[in-house]
C-alpha positions in Angstrom: 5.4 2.7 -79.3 5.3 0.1 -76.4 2.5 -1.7 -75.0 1.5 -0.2 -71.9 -1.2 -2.4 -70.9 0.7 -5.3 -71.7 3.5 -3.9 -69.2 1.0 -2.9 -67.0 -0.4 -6.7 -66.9 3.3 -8.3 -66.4 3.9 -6.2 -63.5 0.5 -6.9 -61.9 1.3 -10.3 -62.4 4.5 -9.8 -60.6 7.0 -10.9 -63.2 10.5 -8.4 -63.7 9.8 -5.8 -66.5 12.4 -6.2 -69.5 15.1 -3.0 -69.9 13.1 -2.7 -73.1 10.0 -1.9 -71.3 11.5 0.2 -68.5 13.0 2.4 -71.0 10.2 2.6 -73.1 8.0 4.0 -70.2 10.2 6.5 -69.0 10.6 7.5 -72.3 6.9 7.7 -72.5 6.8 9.6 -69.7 9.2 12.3 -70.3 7.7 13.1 -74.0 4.0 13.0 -72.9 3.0 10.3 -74.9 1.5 7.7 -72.2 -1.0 9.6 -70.4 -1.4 10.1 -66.5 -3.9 6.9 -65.5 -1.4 4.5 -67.5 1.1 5.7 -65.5 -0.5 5.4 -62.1 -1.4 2.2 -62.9 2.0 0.6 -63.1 3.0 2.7 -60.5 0.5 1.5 -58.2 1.2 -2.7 -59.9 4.7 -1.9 -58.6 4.0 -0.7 -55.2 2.4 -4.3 -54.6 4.6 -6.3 -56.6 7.6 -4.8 -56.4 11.1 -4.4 -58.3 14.2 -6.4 -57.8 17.7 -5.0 -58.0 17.7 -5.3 -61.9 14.5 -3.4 -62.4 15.3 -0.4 -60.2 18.9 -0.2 -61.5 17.6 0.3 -65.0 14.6 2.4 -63.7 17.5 4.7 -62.1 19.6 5.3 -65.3 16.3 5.6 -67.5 15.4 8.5 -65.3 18.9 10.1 -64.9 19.5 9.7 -68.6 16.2 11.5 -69.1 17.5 14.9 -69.1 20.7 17.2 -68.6 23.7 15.3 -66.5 26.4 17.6 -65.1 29.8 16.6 -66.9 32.4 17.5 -63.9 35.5 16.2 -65.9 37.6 19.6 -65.9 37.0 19.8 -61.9 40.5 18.0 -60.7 40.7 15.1 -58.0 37.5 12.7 -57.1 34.4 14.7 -57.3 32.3 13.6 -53.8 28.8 14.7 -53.3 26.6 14.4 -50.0 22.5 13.5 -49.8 20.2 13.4 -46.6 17.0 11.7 -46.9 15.8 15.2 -45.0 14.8 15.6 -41.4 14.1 18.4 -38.8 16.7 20.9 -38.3 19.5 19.2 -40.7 21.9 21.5 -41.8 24.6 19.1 -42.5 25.7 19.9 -45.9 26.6 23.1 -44.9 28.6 22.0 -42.3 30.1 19.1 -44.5 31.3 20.2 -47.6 33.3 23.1 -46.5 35.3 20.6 -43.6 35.2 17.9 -47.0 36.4 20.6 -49.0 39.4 22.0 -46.9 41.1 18.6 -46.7 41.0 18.9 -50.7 37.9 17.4 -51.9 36.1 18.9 -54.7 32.0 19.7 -54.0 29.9 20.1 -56.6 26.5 19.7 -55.7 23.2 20.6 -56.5 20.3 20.7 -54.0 16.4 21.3 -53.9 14.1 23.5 -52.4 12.1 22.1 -49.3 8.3 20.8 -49.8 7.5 20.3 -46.2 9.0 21.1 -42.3 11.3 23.6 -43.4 13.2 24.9 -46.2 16.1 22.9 -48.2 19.6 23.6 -48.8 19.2 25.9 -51.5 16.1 27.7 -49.4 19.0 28.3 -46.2 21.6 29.3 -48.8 19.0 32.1 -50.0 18.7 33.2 -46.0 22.2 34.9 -46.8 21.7 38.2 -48.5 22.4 38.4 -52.0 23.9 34.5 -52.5 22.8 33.0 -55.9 21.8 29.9 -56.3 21.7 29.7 -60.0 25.3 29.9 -61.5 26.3 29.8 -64.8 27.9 26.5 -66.1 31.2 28.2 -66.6 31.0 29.7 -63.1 29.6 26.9 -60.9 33.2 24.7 -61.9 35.3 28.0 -61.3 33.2 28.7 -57.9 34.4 24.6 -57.7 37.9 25.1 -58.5 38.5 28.6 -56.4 36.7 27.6 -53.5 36.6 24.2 -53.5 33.0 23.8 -53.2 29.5 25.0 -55.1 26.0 24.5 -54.0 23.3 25.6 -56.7 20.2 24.7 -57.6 18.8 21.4 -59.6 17.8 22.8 -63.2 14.1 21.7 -64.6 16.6 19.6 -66.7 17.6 17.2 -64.5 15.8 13.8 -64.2 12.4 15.2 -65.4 11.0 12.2 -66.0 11.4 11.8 -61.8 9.8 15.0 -61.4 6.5 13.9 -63.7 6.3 10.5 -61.6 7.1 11.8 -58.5 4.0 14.8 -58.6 1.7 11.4 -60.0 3.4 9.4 -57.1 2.1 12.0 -54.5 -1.5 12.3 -55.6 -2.0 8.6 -55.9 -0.6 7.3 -53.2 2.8 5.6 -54.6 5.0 7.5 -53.3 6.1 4.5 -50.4 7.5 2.4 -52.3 11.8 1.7 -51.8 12.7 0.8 -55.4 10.8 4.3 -56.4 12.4 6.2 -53.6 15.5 5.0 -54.3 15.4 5.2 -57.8 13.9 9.3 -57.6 17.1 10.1 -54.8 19.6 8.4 -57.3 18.6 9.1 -60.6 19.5 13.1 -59.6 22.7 12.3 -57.3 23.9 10.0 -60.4 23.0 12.6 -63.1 25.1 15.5 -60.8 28.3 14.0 -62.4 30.1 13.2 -58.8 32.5 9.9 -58.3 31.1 9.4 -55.2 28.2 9.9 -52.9 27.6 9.4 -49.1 24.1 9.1 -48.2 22.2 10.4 -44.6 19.5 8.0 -44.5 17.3 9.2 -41.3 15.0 7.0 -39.5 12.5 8.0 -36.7 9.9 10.5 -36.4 11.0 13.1 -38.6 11.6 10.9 -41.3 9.7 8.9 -43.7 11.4 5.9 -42.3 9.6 5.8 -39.3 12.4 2.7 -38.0 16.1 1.3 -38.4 15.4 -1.8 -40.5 13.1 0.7 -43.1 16.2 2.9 -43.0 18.8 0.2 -43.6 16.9 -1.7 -46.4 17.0 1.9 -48.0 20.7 3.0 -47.9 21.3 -0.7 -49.1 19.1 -0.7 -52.1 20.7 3.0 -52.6 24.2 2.0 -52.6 23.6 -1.0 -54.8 22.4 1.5 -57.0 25.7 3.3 -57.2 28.0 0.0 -57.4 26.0 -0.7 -60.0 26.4 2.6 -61.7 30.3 2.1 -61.1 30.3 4.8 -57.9 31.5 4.7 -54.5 28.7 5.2 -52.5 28.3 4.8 -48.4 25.0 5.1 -46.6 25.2 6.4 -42.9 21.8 5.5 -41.1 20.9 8.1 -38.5 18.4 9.2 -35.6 15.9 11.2 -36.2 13.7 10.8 -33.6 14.3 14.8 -32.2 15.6 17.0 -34.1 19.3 17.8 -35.2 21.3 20.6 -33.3 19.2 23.1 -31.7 17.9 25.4 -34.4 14.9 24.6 -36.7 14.2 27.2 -39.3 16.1 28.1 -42.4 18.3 31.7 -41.2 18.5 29.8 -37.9 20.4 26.5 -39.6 22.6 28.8 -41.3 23.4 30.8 -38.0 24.1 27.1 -36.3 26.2 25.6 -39.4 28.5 28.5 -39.2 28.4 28.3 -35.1 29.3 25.1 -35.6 32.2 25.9 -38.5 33.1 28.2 -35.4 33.5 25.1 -33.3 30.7 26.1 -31.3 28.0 23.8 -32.8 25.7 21.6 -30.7 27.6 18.1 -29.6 25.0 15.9 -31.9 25.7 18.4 -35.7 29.6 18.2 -34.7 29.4 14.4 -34.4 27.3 13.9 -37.3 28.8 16.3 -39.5 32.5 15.2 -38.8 31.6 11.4 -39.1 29.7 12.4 -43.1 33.0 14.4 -43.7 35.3 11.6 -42.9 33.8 9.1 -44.9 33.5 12.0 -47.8 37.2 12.8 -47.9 38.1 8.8 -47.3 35.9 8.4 -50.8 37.7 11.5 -52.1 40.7 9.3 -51.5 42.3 11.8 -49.5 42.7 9.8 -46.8 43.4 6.1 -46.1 40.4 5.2 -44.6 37.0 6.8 -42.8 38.8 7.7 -39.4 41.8 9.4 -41.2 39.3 11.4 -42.7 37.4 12.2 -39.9 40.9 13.3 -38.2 41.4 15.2 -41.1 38.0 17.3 -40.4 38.8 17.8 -37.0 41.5 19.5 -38.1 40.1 21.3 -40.7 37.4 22.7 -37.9 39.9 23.7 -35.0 42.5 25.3 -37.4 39.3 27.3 -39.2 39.9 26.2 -42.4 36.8 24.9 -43.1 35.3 28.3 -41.7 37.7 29.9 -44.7 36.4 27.9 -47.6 33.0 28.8 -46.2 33.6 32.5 -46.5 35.0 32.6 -50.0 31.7 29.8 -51.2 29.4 32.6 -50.2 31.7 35.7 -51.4 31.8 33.7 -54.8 28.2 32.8 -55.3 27.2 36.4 -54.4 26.5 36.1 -50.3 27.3 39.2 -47.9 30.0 37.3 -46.3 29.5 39.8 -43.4 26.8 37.5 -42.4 29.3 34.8 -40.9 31.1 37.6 -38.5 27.6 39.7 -37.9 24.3 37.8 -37.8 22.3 40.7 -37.7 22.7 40.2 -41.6 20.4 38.1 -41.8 16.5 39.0 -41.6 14.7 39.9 -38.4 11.7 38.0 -36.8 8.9 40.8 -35.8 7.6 38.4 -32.7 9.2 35.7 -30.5 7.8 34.1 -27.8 8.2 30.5 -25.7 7.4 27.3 -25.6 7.6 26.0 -22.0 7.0 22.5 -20.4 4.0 21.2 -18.8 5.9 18.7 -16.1 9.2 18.9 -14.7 12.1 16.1 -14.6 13.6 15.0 -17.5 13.1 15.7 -20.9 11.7 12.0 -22.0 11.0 12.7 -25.9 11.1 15.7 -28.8 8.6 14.5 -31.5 10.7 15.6 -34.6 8.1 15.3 -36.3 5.9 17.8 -34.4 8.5 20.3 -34.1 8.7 20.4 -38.0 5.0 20.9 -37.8 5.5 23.6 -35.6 8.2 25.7 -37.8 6.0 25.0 -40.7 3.2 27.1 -38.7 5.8 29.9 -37.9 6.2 30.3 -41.7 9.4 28.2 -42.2 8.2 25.7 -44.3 6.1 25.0 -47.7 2.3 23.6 -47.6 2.4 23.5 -51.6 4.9 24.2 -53.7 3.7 27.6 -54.5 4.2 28.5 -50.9 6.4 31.5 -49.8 9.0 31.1 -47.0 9.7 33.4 -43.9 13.4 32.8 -44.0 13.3 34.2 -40.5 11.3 31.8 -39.1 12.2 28.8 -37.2 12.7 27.8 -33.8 15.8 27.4 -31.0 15.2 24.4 -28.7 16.8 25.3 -25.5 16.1 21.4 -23.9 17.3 18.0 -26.1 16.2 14.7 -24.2 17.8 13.5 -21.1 17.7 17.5 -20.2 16.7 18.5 -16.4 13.6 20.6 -16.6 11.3 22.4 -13.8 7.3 22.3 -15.1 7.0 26.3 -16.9 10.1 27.0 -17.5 10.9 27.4 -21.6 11.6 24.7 -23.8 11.5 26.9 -26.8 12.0 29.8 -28.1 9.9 30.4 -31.2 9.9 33.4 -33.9 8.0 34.7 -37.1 6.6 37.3 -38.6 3.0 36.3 -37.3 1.5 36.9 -34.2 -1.1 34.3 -35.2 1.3 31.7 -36.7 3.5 32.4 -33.5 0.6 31.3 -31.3 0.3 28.3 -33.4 4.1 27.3 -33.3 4.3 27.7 -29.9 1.3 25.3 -29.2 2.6 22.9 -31.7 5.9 23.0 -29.9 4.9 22.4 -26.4 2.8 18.9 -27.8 6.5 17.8 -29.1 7.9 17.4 -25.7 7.3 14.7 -22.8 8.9 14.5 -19.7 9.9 11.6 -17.1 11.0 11.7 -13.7 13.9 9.6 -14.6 16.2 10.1 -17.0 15.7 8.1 -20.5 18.7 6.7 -22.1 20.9 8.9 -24.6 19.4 8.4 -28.1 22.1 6.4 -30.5 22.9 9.1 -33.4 24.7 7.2 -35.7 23.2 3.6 -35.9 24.6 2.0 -38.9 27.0 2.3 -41.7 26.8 0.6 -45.0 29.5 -0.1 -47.9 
């Protein structure tokens, strides 16, 4: 049994915790046996004082050992998984692993559910009638294999000692702290069993890193992480001060990533989403280096390749693959209406932030985790900044199955845009890529 107070007192004091005592608390943790206020206590000693590389390391592969790890050894080739730090209207994954995934990378990944703006991966995935997002072990590697990718849900199994400190993290306000953030992202990307990872790490509005250097000092401390877990891992920092593409909503990011599979996406999704693929098939070793990999995506889009390996994803994990010729597949909204702007000019700013609000009003999103989603609702944002606009005319176009959370959307939406008589400079999407 370790000493909890004593641990408690060494971090408070802000000396480095010993693997023996890291261990021992996780340990802890994940059987039961050191109750809630012990743990809050050293969580909240460590948001003032602090973990250095060491520390968080060992706190990363105390948590990932914690519970089930995926063991992706009869998948063939370099196993490459993807992660966003989240953000308004990103459907990237989506997008990503089918253009990684026709250039011959294996994709085995498992995603959450959203707690927030919008649903997660696995929450868009279930907008597609009859897809399953819980495979058996035996049929998420042949789904792997066949298709070249899998996307299912993250089991109770994995990393439960993050889960236990993350719901103490929320209610006691440690949940801003970057060696626990990084630690809770790559306990569960480590214990998914990939080679490599490339990281989306957003910063702006609609992210919890609310700037660059937040964002960078993040993606750093993650892709120590990996090195030190003997992975390739690449973070990508990214804007998120509006949001991503034009659709915000969990049918409606399907609808776009399959536009955009289509070679019909919005410019900013087709940037992003061929710049994550490159560096994914570069770390799949299937190309030489990031740009070869990025050619080889472009490729995989305009031939509709990528478009293929979507179709037979979703015809293997159960999905009416109708969906990707017919949207009217997917469920119907009962009401839409507008969002419209109250100047004219230039679009000057979209608060991403604001507009997640507002999707989360429509029904799109979770308050608790209890919460049901409207996969129907979201919103299509017809203006991006540096747009012309005339004062009235629509903005947005909003939908759910509400009249009342439609009113609410709508009002939520038009306080997300400003306008300027001159136009602002083009926001920088991609900002910084580390190795």
């Amino acid at each position: 049994m370790i000493d909890m107070v004593n641990i408690i007192e060494k971090k408070k004091a802000g000396q480095a915790l010993s693997e023996e005592d890291i261990r021992g608390f996780v340990k802890g943790v994940t059987d039961g046996s050191i109750p809630d206020y012990q743990t809050s206590a050293l969580l909240m000693a460590i948001c003032f004082q602090g973990m250095d590389r060491a520390e968080t390391f060992c706190l990363t592969d105390a948590m990932l050992h914690s519970g089930q790890t995926m063991d992706l050894k009869e998948v063939k080739g370099v196993k490459v998984d993807k992660h966003s730090t989240g953000g308004v209207g990103d459907k990237t994954t989506l997008i990503v692993a089918p253009l990684a995934a026709a250039c011959g990378v294996s994709i085995a990944k498992m995603s959450g559910r959203g707690l927030g703006f919008t649903g997660g991966t696995i929450d868009k995935l279930e907008s597609i009638p009859g897809f399953r997002v819980q495979l058996s072990p035996e049929e998420f590697l042949q789904t792997v294999e066949t298709a070249g990718m899998s996307v299912v849900g993250q089991t109770q199994d994995v990393a439960p000692a993050d889960k236990k400190l993350y719901a103490l993290r929320d209610v006691t306000g440690t949940v801003n702290n970057i060696s626990l953030i990084a630690s809770s992202i790559m306990s569960k990307k480590l214990a998914s069993g990939s080679d490599a990872i490339v990281l989306d790490v957003k910063c702006g509005q609609g992210s919890f890193n609310k700037t660059q250097k937040a964002a960078e000092d993040l993606g750093r401390l993650m892709v120590d992480i990996g090195t030190d877990a003997g992975k390739k891992v690449v973070a990508v920092i990214t804007d998120m001060d509006q949001p991503l593409g034009n659709a915000v909503g969990n049918s409606l990011e399907v609808i776009e990533a399959i536009d955009t599979l289509k070679g019909k996406g919005p410019a900013d999704i087709t940037e992003l989403a061929l710049t994550l693929a490159g560096y994914m098939i570069y770390c799949g070793r299937k190309a030489a280096s990031p740009e070869e990999g990025r050619r080889m995506a472009e490729e995989a889009l305009t031939s509709g390749k990528a478009l293929d390996v979507f179709r037979k994803f979703v015809t293997m994990q159960g999905g009416d693959v109708s969906c990707v010729d017919d949207y009217s597949v997917f469920k119907q909204p009962l009401f839409k209406g507008e969002a419209k702007a109250g100047a004219g000019g230039h679009v000057a700013g979209i608060k991403a932030d604001s507009i997640g609000l507002a999707s989360q009003h429509l029904g799109a999103g979770r308050k608790t985790k209890e919460d049901a989603i409207d996969l129907s609702a979201g919103i299509l944002l017809l203006k991006k900044v540096g747009d012309t606009i005339e004062n009235g005319e629509p903005v947005a176009i909003l939908f759910s199955d509400s009249e009342e959370k439609l009113a609410a959307g709508i009002a939520e939406a038009e306080s997300a845009y400003t306008f300027s008589a001159e136009k602002p400079e083009t926001p920088i999407l991609i900002k910084e890529i580390i190795e």
